[in-house]
VODOFI-813283 format. One record per residue (C-alpha): residue number from 1; residue in one letter; x, y, z. Coordinates in pm, 1 decimal, m for minus. Example, Ala and Ser with C-alpha at 12.3 -4.5 7.8 and 13.67 -1.06 7.14 Angstrom:
2
1/A/1230.0/m450.0/780.0 $
2/S/1367.0/m106.0/714.0 $
END
This chain:
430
1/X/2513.6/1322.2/1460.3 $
2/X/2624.0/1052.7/1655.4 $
3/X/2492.4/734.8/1713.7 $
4/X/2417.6/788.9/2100.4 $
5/X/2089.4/940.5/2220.2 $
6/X/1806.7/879.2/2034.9 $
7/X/1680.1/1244.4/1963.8 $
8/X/1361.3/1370.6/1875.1 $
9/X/1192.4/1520.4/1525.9 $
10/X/1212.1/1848.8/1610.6 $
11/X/1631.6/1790.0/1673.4 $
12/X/1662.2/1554.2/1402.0 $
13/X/1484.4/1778.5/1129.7 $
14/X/1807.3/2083.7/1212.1 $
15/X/2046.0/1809.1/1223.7 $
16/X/2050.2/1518.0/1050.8 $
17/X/2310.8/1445.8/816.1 $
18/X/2409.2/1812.8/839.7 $
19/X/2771.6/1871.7/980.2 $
20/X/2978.0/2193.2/1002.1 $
21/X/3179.0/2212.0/664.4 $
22/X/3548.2/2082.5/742.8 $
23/X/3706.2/2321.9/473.3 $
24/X/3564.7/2633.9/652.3 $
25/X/3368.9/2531.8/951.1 $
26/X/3027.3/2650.2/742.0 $
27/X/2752.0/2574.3/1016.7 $
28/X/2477.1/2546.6/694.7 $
29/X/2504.3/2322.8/485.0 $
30/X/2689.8/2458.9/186.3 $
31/X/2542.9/2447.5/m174.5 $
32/X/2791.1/2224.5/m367.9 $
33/X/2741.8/2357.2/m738.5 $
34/X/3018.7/2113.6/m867.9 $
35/X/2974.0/1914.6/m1168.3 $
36/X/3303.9/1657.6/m1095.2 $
37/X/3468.6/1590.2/m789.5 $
38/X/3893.0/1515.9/m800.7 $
39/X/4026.1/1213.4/m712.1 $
40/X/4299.9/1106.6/m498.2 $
41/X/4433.7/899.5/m783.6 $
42/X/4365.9/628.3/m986.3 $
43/X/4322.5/339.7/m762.9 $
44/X/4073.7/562.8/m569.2 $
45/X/3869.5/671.6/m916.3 $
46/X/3885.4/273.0/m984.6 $
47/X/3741.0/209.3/m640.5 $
48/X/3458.8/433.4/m660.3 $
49/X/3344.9/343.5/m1030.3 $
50/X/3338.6/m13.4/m886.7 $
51/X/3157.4/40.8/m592.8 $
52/X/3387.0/m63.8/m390.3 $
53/X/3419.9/283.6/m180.2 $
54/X/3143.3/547.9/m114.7 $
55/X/3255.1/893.5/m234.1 $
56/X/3146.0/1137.8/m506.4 $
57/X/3237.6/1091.8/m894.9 $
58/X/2983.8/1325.7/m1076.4 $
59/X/2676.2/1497.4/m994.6 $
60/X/2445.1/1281.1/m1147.8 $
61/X/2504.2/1032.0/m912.6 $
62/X/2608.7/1218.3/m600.2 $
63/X/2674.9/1522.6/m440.4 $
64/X/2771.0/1653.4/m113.2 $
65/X/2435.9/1900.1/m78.8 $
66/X/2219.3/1641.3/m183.2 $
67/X/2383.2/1317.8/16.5 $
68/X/2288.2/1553.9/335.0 $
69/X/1935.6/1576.5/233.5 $
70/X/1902.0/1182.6/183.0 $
71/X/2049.8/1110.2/565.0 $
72/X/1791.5/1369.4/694.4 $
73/X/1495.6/1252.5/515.1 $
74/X/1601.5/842.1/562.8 $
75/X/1647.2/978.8/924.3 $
76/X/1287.3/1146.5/927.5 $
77/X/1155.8/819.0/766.2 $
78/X/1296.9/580.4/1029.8 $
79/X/1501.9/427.4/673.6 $
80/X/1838.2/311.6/600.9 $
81/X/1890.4/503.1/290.7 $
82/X/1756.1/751.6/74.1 $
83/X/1792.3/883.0/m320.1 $
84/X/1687.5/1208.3/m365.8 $
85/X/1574.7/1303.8/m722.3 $
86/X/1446.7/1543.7/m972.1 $
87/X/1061.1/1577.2/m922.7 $
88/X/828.5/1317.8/m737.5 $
89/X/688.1/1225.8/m1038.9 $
90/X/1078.1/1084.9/m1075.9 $
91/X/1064.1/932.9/m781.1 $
92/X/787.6/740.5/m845.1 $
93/X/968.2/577.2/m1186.5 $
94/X/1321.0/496.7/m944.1 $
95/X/1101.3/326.2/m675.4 $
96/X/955.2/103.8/m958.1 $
97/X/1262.9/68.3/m1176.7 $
98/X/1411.6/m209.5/m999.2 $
99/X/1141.6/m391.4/m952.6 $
100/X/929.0/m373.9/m1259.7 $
101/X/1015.7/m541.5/m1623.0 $
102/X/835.0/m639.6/m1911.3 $
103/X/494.8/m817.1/m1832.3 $
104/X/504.8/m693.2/m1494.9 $
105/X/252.1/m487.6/m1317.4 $
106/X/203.7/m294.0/m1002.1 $
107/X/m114.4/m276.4/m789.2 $
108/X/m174.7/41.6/m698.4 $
109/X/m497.3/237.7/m513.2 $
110/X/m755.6/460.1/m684.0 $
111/X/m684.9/757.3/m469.1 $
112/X/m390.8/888.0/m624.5 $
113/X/m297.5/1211.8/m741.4 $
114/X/m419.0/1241.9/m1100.5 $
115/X/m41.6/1282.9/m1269.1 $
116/X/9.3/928.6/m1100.6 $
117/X/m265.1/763.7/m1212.9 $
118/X/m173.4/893.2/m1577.8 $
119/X/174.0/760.5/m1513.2 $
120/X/62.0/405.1/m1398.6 $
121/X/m221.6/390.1/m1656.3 $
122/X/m83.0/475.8/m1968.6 $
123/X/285.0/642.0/m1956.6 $
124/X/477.0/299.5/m1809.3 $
125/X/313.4/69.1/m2056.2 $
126/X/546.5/228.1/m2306.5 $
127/X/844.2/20.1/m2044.8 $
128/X/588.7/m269.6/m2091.1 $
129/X/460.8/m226.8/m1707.3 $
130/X/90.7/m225.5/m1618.2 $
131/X/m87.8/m134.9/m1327.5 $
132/X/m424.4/m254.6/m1177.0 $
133/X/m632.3/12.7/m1016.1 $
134/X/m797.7/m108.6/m666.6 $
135/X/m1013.8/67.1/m378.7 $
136/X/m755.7/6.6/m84.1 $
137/X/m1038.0/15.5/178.3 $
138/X/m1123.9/m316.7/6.5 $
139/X/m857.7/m566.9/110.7 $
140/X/m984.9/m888.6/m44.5 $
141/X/m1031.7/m683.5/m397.1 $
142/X/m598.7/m589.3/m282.1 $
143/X/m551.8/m967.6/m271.6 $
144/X/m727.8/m1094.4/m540.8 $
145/X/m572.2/m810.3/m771.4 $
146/X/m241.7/m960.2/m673.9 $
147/X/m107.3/m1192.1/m951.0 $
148/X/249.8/m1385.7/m1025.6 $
149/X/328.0/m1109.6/m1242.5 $
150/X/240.0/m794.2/m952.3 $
151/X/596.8/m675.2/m858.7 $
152/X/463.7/m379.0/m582.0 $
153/X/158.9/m258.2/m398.7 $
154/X/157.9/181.7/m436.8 $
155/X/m42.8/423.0/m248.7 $
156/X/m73.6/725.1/m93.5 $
157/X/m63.1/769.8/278.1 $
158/X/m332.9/1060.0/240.1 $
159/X/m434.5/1091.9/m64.8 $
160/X/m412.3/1402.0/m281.2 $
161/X/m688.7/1542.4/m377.2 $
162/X/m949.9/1445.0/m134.2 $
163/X/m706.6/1384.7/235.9 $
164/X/m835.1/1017.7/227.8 $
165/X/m604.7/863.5/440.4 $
166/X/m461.6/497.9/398.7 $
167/X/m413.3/215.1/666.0 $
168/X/m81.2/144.4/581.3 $
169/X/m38.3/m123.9/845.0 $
170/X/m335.6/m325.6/697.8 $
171/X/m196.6/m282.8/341.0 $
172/X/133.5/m389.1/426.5 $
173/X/11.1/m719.1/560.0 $
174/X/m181.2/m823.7/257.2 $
175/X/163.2/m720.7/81.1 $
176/X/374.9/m900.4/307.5 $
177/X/197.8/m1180.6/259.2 $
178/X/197.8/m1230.1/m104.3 $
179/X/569.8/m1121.1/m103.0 $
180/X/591.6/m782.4/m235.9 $
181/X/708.1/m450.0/m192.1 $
182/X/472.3/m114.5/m63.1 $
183/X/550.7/195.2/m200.1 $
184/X/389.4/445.3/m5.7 $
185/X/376.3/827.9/m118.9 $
186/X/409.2/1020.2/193.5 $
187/X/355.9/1360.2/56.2 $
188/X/57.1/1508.4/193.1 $
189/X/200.5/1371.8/575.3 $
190/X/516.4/1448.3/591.1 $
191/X/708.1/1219.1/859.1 $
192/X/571.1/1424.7/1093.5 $
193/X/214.7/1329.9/1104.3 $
194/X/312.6/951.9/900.6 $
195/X/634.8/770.7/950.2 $
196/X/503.4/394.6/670.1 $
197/X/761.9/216.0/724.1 $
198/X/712.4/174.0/1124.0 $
199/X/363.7/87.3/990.5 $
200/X/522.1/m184.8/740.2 $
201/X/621.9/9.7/405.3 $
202/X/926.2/m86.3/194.8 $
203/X/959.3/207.3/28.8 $
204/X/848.8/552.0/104.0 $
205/X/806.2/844.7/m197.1 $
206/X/837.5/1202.9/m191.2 $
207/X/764.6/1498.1/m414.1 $
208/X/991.6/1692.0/m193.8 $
209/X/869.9/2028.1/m352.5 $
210/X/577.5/2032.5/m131.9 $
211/X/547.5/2034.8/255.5 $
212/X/893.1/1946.1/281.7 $
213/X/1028.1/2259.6/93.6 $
214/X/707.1/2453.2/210.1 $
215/X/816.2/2730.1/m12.8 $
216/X/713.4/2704.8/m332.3 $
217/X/1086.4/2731.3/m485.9 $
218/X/1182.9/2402.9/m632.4 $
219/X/1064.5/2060.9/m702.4 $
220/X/1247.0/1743.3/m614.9 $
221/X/1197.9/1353.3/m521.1 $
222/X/1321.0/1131.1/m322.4 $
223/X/1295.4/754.1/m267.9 $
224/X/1360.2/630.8/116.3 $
225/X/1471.7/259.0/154.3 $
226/X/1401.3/94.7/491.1 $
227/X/1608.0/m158.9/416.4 $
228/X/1372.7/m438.7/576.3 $
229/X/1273.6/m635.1/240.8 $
230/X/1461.1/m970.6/133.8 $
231/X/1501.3/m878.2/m198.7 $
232/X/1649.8/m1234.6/m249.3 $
233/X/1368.5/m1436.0/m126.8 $
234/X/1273.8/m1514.0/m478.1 $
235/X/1324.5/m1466.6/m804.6 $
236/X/1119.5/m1176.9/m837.2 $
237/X/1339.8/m903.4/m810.2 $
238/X/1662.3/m990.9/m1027.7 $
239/X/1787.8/m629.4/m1049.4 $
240/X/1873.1/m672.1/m698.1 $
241/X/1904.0/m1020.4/m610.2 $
242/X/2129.0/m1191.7/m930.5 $
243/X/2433.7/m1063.7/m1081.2 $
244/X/2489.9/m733.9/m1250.8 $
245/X/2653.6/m693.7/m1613.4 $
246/X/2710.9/m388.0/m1507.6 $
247/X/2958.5/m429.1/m1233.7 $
248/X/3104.5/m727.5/m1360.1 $
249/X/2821.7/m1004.9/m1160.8 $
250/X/2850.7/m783.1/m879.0 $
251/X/2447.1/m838.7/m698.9 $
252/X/2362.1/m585.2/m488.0 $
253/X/2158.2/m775.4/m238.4 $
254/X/2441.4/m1017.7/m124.4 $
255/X/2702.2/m727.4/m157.4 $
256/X/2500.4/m437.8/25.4 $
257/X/2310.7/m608.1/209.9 $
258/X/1982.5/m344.6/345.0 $
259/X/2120.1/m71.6/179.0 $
260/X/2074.1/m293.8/m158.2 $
261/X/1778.7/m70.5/m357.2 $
262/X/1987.1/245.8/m173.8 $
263/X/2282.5/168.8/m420.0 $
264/X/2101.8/22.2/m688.5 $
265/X/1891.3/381.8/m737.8 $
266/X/2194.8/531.7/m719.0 $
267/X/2461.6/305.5/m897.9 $
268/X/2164.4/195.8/m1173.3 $
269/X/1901.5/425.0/m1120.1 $
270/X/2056.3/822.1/m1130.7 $
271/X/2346.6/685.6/m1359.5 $
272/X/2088.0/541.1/m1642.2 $
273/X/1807.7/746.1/m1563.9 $
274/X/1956.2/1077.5/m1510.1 $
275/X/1689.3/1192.5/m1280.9 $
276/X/1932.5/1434.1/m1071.4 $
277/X/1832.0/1640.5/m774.6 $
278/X/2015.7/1981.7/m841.6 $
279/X/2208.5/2114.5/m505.9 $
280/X/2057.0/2463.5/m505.4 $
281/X/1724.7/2259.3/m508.3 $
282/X/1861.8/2001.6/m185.5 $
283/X/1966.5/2340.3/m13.5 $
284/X/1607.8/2472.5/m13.6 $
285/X/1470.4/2178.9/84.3 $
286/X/1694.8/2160.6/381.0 $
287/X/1607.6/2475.9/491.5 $
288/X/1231.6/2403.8/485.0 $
289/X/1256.5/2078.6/631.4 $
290/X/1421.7/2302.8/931.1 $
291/X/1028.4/2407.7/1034.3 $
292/X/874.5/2124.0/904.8 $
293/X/729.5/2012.0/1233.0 $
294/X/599.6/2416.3/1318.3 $
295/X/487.7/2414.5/976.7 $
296/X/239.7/2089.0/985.1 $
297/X/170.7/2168.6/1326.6 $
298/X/m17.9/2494.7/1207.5 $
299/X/m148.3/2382.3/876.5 $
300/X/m316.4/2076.8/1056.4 $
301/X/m511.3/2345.0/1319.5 $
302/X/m598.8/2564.2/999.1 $
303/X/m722.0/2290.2/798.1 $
304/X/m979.6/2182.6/1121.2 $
305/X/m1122.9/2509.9/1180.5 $
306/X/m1119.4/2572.9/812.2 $
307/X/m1290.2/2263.1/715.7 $
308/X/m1520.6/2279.4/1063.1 $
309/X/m1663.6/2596.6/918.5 $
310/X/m1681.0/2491.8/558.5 $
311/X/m1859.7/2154.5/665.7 $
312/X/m2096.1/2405.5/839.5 $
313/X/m2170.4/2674.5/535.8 $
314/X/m2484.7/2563.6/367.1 $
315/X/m2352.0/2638.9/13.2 $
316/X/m2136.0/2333.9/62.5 $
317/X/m2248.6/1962.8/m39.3 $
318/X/m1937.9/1804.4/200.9 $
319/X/m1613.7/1815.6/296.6 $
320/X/m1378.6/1519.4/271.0 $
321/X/m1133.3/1623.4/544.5 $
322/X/m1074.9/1319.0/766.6 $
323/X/m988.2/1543.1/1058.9 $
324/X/m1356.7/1588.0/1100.3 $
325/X/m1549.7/1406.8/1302.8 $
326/X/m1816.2/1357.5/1091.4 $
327/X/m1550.6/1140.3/832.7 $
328/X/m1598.7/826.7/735.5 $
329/X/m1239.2/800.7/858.0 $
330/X/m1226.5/987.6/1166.7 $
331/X/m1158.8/670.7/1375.8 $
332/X/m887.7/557.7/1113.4 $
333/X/m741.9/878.0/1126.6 $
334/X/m720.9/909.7/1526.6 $
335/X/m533.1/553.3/1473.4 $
336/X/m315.3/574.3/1223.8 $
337/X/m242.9/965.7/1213.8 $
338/X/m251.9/1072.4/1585.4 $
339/X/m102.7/1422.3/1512.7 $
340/X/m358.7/1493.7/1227.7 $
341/X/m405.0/1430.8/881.7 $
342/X/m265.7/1744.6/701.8 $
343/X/m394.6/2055.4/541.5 $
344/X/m527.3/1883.7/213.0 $
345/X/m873.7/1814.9/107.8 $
346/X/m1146.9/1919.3/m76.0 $
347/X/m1493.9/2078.4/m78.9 $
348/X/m1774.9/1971.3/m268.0 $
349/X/m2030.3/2310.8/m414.6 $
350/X/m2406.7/2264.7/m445.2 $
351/X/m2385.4/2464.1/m753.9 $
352/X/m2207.3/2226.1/m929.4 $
353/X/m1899.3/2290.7/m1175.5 $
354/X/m1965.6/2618.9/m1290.2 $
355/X/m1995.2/2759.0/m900.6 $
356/X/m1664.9/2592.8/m879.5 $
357/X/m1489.0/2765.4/m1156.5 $
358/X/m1634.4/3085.0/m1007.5 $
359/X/m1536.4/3034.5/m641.7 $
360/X/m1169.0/2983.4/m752.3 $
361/X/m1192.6/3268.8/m992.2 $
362/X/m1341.2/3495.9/m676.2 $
363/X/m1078.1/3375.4/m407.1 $
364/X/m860.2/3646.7/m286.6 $
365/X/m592.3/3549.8/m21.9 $
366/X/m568.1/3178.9/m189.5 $
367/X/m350.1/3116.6/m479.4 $
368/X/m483.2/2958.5/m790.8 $
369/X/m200.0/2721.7/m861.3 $
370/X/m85.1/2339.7/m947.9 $
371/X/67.3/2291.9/m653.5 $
372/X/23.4/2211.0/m242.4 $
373/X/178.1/2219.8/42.3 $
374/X/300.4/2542.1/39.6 $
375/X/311.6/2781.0/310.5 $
376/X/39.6/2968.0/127.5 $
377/X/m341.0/2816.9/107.6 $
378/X/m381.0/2731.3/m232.9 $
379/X/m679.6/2619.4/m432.3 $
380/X/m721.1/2424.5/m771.4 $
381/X/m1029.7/2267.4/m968.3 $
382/X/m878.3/1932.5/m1021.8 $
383/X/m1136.6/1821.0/m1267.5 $
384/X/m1042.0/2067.3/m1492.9 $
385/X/m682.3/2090.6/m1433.7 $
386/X/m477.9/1805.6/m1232.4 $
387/X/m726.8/1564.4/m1327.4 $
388/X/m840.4/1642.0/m1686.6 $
389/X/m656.9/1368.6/m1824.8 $
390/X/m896.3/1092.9/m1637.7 $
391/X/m1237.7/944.3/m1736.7 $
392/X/m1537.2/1025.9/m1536.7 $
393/X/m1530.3/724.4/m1337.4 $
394/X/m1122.1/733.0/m1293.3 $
395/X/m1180.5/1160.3/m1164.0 $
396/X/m1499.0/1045.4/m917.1 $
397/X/m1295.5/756.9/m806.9 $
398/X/m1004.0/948.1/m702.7 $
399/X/m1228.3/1248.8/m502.4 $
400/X/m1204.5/1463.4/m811.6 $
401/X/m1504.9/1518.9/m963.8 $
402/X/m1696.1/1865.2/m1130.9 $
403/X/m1851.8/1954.7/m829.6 $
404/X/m1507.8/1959.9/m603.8 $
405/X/m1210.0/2192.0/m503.0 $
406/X/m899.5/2085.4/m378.3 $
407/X/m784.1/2329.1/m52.5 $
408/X/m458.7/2336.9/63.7 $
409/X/m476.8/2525.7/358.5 $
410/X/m134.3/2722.5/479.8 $
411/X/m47.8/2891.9/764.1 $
412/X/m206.6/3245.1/754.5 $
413/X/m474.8/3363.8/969.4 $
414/X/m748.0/3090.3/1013.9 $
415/X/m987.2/3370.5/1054.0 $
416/X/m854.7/3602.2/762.5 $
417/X/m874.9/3226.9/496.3 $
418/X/m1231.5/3209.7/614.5 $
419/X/m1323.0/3548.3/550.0 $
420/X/m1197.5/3456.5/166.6 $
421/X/m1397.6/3172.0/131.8 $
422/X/m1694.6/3303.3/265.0 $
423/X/m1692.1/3622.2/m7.9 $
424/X/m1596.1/3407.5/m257.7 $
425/X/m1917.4/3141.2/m227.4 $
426/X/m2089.2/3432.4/m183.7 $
427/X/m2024.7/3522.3/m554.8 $
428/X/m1990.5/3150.0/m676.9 $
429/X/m2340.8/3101.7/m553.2 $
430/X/m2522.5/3381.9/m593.1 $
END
């Protein structure tokens, strides 16, 4: 698209980055299943191994499919760049890559989803990373937890499994002002309802096989740079700031400029890594992200009237949706997530674990799956499942404990996923 009129999200999620096909005037964008792309000749393929022109060399590193999915989403994300990867759970290990190292640690939230706090807790100390575990609603506890060796602040914008939403503004001063990066996972928003870095964010995560597909086809990640961090403002982040064996003391800070950690997670990141996005798996994406806005528009009005009766049902302990306005972070919420806070959160039983297990086992219409932000309203017992890995203290901490269900609520009926629930606490609690 071109660089004129600023359009809005509903134009720019058809559009951006998408062009008709030159070769046969394709209006969609066309699946790319090449492994190798030929060169003009030599002095081109020399170019292009040393970064000195933008173009495709393999698959693992870039692809026509994909590169259209990274403008849309950096475009959705208000970002200069974007890499698009295998799973979020890739994602998540790109963002860091650059920044981390031996000794180093990351200072992430307690309300993550359980795979991530797994990650972060035990996986990444095998790269010699650590990470320190704080309540984000606590900003001193953020500071103090901030040492010489922290190299990013990481959390969710709302949280999976309990909707707990972040304020991702307040975060990214304490950040700011000890000189670091935020990551923020934007998952369970979407750009739709949560754009981070208008709200300060370096760095904004996907798993892209959630809302953003919306189909339940493929998984994917993606990393979106918004370009605003000096990388070179200390001596912090040498990946990006001093010279690169590499590419012969090439340093991508000086030489790209904002689009530095954009080329690094490409150049470094997919190349070492190997944490390629497929193109079938781009293609879907693209087509989901087509409704994206339709889509969270109707799983946010679900999840109210949903929730509103749920909160309401005297078989139910609470509800941690913060689109109610009985939430602890209703105000937060009208603030910082004006169009509403998604169709994630869970629901607390009186009777305790074993009603749980029932009420999933009796539900009808919803799916019992490991997954969200699908088009369908799914339902898992994350204390059993997503979050078995985690100590008692780690699964209450993040909103998962034996007494809760995780909803996803999709975009059937309102009335026909309340009929569901309602027979299916009748048998969990009977």
């Amino acid at each position: 698209m071109s660089d004129g009129p600023t359009y809005g999200f509903d134009t720019l999620q058809i559009h951006a980055g998408a062009r008709p096909d030159p070769a046969t005037g394709a209006r969609q964008t066309p699946i790319y299943q090449s492994t190798a792309y030929v060169f003009r000749d030599a002095d081109h393929a020399a170019a292009l191994f040393n970064l000195q022109e933008v173009g495709y060399i393999y698959s693992r590193l870039t692809n026509p499919t994909v590169a259209v999915l990274q403008e849309r989403l950096a475009t959705l994300e208000g970002g200069v760049g974007a890499v698009c990867c295998s799973s979020g759970h890739a994602a998540q290990i790109m963002a860091l890559f650059p920044l981390m190292g031996p000794g180093k640690n990351v200072v992430a939230s307690t309300r993550l989803y359980g795979g991530t706090v797994t990650q972060f807790s035990q996986t990444i100390k095998r790269f010699g990373w650590s990470a320190k575990f704080v309540d984000f609603d606590d900003l001193d506890a953020l500071r103090d937890a901030i040492d010489d060796d922290t190299r990013a602040v990481f959390c969710e914008s709302v949280a999976n499994p309990g909707g707990y939403v972040t304020d991702v503004r307040a975060v990214a001063d304490v950040a700011d002002a000890a000189g670091l990066p935020l990551i923020v996972d934007n998952t369970s928003a979407t750009p739709y309802l949560c754009q981070p870095i208008s709200q300060g964010a370096t760095l904004v995560v996907h798993s892209t096989t959630k809302y953003l597909t919306g189909n339940g086809t493929v998984t994917g990640g993606c990393i979106v740079d918004s370009g605003k961090f000096d990388w070179s403002a200390s001596d912090k982040f040498p990946s990006l700031s001093a010279p690169e064996p590499a590419y012969h003391g090439l340093k991508f800070h000086e030489t790209f400029g904002n689009l530095a950690f954009t080329f690094h997670g490409i150049a470094i990141g997919l190349r070492d890594l190997g944490m390629t996005m497929n193109p079938q798996a781009a293609h879907y994406t693209l087509m989901g992200i087509e409704t994206l806005s339709l889509r969270m528009q109707r799983h946010v009005e679900n999840a109210v009237k949903v929730a509103t009766w749920l909160e309401n049902d005297p078989r139910v302990d609470y509800v941690t949706y913060a689109g109610l306005p009985s939430s602890p972070y209703a105000d937060r919420a009208k603030r910082c997530y004006p169009k509403g806070t998604g169709g994630l959160f869970t629901v607390a039983l009186k009777g305790g674990y074993d009603a749980c297990v029932k009420f999933v086992d009796s539900l009808e219409i919803f799916s019992h799956v490991a997954n969200l932000g699908d088009t369908r309203s799914l339902v898992i017992h994350s204390a059993s499942t997503t979050h078995r890995q985690l100590t008692p203290e780690q699964q209450q901490a993040a909103g998962a404990g034996p007494n809760v269900v995780r909803i996803s609520i999709g975009i059937e009926d309102a009335d026909d996923l309340i009929r569901d629930l309602d027979q299916a606490l009748a048998k969990a609690c009977s």
